[in-house]
C-alpha positions as CSV (number, residue, x, y, z in Angstrom):
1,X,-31.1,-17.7,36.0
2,X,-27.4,-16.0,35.5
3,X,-25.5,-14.7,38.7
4,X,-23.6,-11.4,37.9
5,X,-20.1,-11.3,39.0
6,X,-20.1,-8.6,40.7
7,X,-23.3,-9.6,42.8
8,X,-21.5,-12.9,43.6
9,X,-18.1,-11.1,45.0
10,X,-20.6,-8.4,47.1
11,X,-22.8,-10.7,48.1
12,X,-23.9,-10.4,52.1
13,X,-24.7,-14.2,52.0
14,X,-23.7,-17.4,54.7
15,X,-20.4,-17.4,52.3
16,X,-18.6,-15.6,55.4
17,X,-15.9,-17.0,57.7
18,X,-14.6,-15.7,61.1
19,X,-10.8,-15.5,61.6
20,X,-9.8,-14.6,65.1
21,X,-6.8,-11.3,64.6
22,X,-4.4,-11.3,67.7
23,X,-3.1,-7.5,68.1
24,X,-1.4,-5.9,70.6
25,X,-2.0,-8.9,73.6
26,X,-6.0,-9.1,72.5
27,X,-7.7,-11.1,69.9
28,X,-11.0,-9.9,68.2
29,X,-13.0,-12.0,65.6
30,X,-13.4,-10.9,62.2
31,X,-15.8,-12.5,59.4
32,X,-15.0,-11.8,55.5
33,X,-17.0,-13.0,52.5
34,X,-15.1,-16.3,50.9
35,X,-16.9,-15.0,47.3
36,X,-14.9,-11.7,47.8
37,X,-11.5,-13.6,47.8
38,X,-10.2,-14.2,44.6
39,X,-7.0,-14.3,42.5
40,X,-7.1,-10.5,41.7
41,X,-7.7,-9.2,44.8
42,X,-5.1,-11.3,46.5
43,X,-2.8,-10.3,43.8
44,X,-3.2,-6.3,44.0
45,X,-2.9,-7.1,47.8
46,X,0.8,-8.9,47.3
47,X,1.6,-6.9,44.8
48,X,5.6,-5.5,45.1
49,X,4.2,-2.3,43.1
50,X,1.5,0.2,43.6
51,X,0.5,1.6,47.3
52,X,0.6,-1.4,49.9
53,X,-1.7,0.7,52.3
54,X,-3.9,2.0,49.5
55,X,-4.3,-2.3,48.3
56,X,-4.7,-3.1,51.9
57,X,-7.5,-0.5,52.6
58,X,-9.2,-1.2,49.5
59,X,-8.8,-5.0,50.1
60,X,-10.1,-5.4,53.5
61,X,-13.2,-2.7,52.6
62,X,-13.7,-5.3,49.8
63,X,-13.8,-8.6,51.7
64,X,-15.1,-7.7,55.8
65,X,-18.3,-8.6,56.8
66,X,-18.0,-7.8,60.3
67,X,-15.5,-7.0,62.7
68,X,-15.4,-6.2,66.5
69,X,-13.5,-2.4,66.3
70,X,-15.2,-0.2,68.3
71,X,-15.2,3.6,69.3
72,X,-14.3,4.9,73.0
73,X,-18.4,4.9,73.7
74,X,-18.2,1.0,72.2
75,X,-20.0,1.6,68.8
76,X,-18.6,-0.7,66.3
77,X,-16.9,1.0,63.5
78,X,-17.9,0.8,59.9
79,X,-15.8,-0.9,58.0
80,X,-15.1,2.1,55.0
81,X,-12.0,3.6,53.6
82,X,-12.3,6.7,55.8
83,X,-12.3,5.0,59.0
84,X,-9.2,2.6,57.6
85,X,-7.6,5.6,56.7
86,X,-7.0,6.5,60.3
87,X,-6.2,3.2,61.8
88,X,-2.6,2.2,62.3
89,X,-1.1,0.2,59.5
90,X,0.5,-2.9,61.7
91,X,-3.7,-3.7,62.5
92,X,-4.6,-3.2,59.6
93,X,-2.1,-5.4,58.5
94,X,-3.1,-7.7,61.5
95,X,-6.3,-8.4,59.8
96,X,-5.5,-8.4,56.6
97,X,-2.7,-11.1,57.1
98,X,-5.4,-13.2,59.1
99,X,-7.5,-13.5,56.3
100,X,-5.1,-14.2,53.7
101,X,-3.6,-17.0,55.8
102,X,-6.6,-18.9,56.4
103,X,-7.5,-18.6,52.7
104,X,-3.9,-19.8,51.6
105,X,-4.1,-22.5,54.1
106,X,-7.6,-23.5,52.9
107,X,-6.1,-23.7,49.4
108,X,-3.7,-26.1,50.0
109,X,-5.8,-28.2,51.5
């Protein structure tokens, strides 16, 4: 039976890893979908041209599974553009380098 590409990169499967984020003296855990990381999307993320913030909001909504960012009352944020939007760049940057680095890493392994 064919797997569409698509489904495979979106997927909600056991394909996840956790990274641990270290921002501003704490440390949350983050998981992200390995079948979401490819070439492309790491490209449009280290891209020198285009909007950074617009790749990196559109790259982490992409790849997170789960995170632990949560609201005054402790509700865990959804992970969607319009909350990224309002989140300050350096954590979203935070995360977004965790990620990348473990997969780098993994790839030279």
């Amino acid at each position: 039976m064919p797997i569409s590409i698509l489904k495979a990169r979106r997927a909600k499967t056991a394909d996840t890893k956790t990274v641990t984020v270290v921002f501003g003296g704490e440390s949350m855990s983050v998981e992200f979908r390995l079948s979401a990381i490819t070439p492309s999307t790491l490209a449009a993320l280290q891209s020198e041209s285009g909007d950074k913030l617009a790749s990196t909001v559109d790259f982490l909504c992409e790849v997170l599974s789960r995170w632990e960012v949560v609201d005054e009352a402790g509700a865990v944020l959804p992970i969607d553009p319009e909350v990224l939007a309002v989140l300050p760049v350096d954590f979203l940057t935070a995360i977004a380098s965790a990620i990348t680095a473990d997969e780098i890493g993994r790839a030279h392994v």
